[in-house]
C-alpha positions as CSV (number, residue, x, y, z in Angstrom):
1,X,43.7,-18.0,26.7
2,X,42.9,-16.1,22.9
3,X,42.1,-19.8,21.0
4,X,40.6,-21.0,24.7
5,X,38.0,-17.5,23.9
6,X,37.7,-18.6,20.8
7,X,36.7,-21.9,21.2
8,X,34.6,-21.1,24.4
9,X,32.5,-18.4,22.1
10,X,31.2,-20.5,19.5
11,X,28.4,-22.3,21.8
12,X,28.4,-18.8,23.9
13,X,25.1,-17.2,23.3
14,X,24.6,-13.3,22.3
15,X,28.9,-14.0,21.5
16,X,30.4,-13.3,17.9
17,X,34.2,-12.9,17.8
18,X,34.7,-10.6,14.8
19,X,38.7,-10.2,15.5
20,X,41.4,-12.3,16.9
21,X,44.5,-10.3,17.5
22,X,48.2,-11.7,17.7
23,X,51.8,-9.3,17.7
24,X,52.5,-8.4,14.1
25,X,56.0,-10.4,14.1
26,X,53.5,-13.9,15.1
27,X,53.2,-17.1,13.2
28,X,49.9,-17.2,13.1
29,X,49.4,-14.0,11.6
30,X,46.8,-14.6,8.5
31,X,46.0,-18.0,9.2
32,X,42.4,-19.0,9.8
33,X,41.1,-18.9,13.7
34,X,38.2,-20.3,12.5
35,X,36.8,-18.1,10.4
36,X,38.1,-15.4,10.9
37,X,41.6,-14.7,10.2
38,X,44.8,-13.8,12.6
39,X,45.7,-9.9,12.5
40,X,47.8,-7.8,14.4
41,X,45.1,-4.2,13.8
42,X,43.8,-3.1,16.6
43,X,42.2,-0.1,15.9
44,X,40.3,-2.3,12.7
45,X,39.8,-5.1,15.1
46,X,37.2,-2.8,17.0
47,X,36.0,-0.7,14.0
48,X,34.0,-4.0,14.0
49,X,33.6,-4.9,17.7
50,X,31.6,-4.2,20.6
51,X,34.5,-4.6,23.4
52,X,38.0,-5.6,22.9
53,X,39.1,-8.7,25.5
54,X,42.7,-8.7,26.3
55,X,45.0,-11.6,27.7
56,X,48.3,-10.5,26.2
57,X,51.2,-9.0,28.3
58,X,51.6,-5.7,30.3
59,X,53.0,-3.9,27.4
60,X,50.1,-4.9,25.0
61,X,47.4,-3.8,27.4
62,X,48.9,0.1,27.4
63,X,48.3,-0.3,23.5
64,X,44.9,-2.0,24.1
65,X,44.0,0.5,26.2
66,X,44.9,3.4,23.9
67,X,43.3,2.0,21.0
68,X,39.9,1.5,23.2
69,X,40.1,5.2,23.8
70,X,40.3,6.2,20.5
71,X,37.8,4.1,19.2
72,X,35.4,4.9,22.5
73,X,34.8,1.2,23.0
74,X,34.8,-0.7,26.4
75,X,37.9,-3.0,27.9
76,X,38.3,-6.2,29.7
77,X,41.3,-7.0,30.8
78,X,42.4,-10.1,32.1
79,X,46.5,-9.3,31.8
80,X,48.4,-10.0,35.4
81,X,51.8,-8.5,36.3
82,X,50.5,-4.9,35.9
83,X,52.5,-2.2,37.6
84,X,51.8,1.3,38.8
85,X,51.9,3.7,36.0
86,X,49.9,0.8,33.9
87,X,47.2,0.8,36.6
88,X,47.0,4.2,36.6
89,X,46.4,4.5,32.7
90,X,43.8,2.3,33.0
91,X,42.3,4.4,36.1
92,X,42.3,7.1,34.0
93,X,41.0,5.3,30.8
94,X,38.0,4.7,33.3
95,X,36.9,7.9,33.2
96,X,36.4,8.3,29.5
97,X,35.4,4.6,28.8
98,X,34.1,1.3,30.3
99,X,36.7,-1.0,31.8
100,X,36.8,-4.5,33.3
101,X,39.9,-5.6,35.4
102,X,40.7,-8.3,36.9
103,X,43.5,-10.6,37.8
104,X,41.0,-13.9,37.4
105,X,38.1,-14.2,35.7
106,X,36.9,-17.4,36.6
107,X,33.6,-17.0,39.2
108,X,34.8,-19.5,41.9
109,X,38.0,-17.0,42.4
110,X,35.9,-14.2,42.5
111,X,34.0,-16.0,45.2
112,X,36.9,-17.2,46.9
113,X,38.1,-13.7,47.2
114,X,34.6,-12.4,49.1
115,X,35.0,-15.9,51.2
116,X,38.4,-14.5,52.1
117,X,37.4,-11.0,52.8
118,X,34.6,-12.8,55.6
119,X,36.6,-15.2,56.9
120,X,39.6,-12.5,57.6
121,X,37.1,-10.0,59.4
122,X,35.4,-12.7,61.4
123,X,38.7,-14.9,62.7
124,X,41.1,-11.9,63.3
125,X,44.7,-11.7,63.4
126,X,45.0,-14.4,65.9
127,X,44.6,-16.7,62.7
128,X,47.9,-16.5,61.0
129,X,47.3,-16.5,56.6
130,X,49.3,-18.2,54.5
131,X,48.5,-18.1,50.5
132,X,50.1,-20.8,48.4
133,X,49.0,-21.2,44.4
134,X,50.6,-23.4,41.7
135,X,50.8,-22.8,38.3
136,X,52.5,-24.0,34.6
137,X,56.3,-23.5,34.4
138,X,55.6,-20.7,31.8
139,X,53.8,-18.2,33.8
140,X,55.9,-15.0,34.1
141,X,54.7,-13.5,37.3
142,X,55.1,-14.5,40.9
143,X,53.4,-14.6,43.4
144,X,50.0,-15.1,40.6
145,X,47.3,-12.0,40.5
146,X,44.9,-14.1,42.1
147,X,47.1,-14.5,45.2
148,X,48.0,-11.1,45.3
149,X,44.3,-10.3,45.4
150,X,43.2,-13.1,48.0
151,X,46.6,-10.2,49.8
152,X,44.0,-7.4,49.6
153,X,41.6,-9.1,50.4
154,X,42.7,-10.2,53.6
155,X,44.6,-6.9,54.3
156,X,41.0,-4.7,53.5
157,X,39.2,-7.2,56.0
158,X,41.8,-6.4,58.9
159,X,42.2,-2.8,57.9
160,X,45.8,-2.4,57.0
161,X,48.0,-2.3,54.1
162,X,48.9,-5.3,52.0
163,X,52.5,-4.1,51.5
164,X,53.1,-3.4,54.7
165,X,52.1,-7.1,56.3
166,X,53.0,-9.1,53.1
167,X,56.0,-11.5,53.2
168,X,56.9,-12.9,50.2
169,X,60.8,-14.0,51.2
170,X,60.5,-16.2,54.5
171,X,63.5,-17.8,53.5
172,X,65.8,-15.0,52.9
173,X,65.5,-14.4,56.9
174,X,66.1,-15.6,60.2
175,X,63.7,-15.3,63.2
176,X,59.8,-16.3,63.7
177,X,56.8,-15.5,62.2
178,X,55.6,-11.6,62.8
179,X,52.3,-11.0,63.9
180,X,49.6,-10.2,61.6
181,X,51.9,-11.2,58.7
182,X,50.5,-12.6,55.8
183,X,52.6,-15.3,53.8
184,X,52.9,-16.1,50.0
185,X,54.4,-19.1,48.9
186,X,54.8,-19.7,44.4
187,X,54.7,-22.9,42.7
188,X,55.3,-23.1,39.1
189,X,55.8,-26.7,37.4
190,X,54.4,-28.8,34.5
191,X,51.1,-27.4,32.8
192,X,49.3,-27.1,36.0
193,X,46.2,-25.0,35.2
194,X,46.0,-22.8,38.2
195,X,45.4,-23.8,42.2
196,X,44.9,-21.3,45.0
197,X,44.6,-21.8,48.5
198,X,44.0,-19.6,51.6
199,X,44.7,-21.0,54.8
200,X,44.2,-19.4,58.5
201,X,45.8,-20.8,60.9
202,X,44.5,-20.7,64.6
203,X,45.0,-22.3,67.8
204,X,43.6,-25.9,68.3
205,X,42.4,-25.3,64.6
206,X,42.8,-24.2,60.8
207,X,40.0,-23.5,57.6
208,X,41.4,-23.9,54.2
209,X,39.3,-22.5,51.0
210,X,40.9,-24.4,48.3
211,X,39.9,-23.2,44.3
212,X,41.3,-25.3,41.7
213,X,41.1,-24.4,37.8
214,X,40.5,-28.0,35.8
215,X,40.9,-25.8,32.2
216,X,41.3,-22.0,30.8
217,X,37.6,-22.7,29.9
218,X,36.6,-21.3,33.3
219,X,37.9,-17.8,32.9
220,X,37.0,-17.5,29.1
221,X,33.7,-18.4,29.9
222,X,34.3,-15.2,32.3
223,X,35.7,-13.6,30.3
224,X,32.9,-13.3,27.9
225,X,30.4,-12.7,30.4
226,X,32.1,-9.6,31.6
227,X,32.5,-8.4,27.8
228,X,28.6,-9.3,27.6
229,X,28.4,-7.2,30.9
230,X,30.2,-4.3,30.1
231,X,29.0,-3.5,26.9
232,X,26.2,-2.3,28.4
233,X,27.9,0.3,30.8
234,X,29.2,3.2,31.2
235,X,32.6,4.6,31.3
236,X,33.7,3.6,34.8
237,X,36.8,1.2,36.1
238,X,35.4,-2.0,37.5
239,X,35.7,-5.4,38.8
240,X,34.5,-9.4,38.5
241,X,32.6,-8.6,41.5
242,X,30.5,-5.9,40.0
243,X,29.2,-8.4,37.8
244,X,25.7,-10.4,37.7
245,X,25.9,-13.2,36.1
246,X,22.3,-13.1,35.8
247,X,22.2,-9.9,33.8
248,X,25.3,-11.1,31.4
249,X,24.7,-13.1,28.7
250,X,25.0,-16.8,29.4
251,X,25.6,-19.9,27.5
């Protein structure tokens, strides 16, 4: 995602990349990322930066996050996998600076996930949801952020508790489907980009809302829109959806 950024940003208007950050023990520390040079300095990364853009790992993103507080500069973060205590650093980050979350930055998902929200209120628990994505061999984290938020989504809609209704290990047990669950099902093979789909399943009939990712150019392209967008906002924890295209920047 950093060299997909970094390519995406050079015909990206009202977009200079002044930094591009990689762990200190990485081979391409010092070599040229077109022109600019690889470095592992956070805190001098945003001495010249507006906002600081993060794809790295869980354990990166508490550093990012310290290193935006001390500087006082905005975060976008685009890490999945995150677990409790992280999200609640970055909860409390919100309060002294800006910060962008999200598990997918690409606007189709973002719109797939209000899609899902109105299609859970309006069918009801009579329609049974399954959520099935597909992704590369290498990703780390299963079931994807994106699915897990399509989860909320749903859950919000219907009023109850993701954790509670979730089943992530059909297999592992006999019996038949319960009620209201909702069902996740993980893919991971070749380079596949990234492929979500929702399905409710009803009597007599079923509505899939299918979004497929063709290249990482989609969510750099949103990524940089939110860093665009948040520049200009206060401290505050927010979302893809708080976001108008129309007042970000745009290529």
């Amino acid at each position: 995602m950093g060299r997909t950024i970094l390519t995406t940003a050079r015909d990206y208007a009202g977009v200079r990349i002044s930094a591009a950050l990689v762990r200190a023990s990485s081979p391409l520390l010092g070599q040229d990322a077109g022109g600019i040079a690889y470095s592992a300095g956070v805190s001098d990364a945003l001495t010249a930066s507006d906002v600081l853009v993060d794809f790295s790992t869980p354990s990166s993103t508490a550093a990012a996050i310290d290193a935006c507080l001390a500087a006082g500069k905005p975060l976008v973060i685009g890490v999945t996998g995150l677990d409790a205590v992280l999200r609640h650093k970055m909860e409390k980050a919100g309060q002294t600076i800006a910060v962008l979350a999200a598990p997918n930055m690409s606007l189709g998902v973002n719109l797939l996930l209000r899609l899902a929200a109105m299609a859970a209120a309006a069918l009801g628990e009579e329609f049974d949801v399954e959520i099935s994505e597909v992704h590369h061999r290498r990703k780390q984290d299963a079931p994807s952020g994106t699915a897990l938020a399509l989860g909320e989504a749903v859950a919000g809609a219907r009023g109850v508790k993701l954790e509670a209704h979730a089943d992530f290990h059909r297999a592992a047990r006999d019996g038949m489907r319960q009620p209201g669950s909702i069902g996740f099902s993980s893919v991971r093979a070749g380079d596949i980009v990234g492929d979500h789909t929702l399905l409710f399943a009803g009597a007599d009939e079923r509505l899939e809302l299918t979004h497929r990712a063709h290249s990482r150019a989609a969510f750099a392209r949103g990524a940089l829109a939110a860093a665009c967008w948040i520049a200009r906002r206060p401290a505050g924890l927010y979302q893809m959806a708080d976001l108008l295209i129309r007042d970000a920047c745009r290529p």
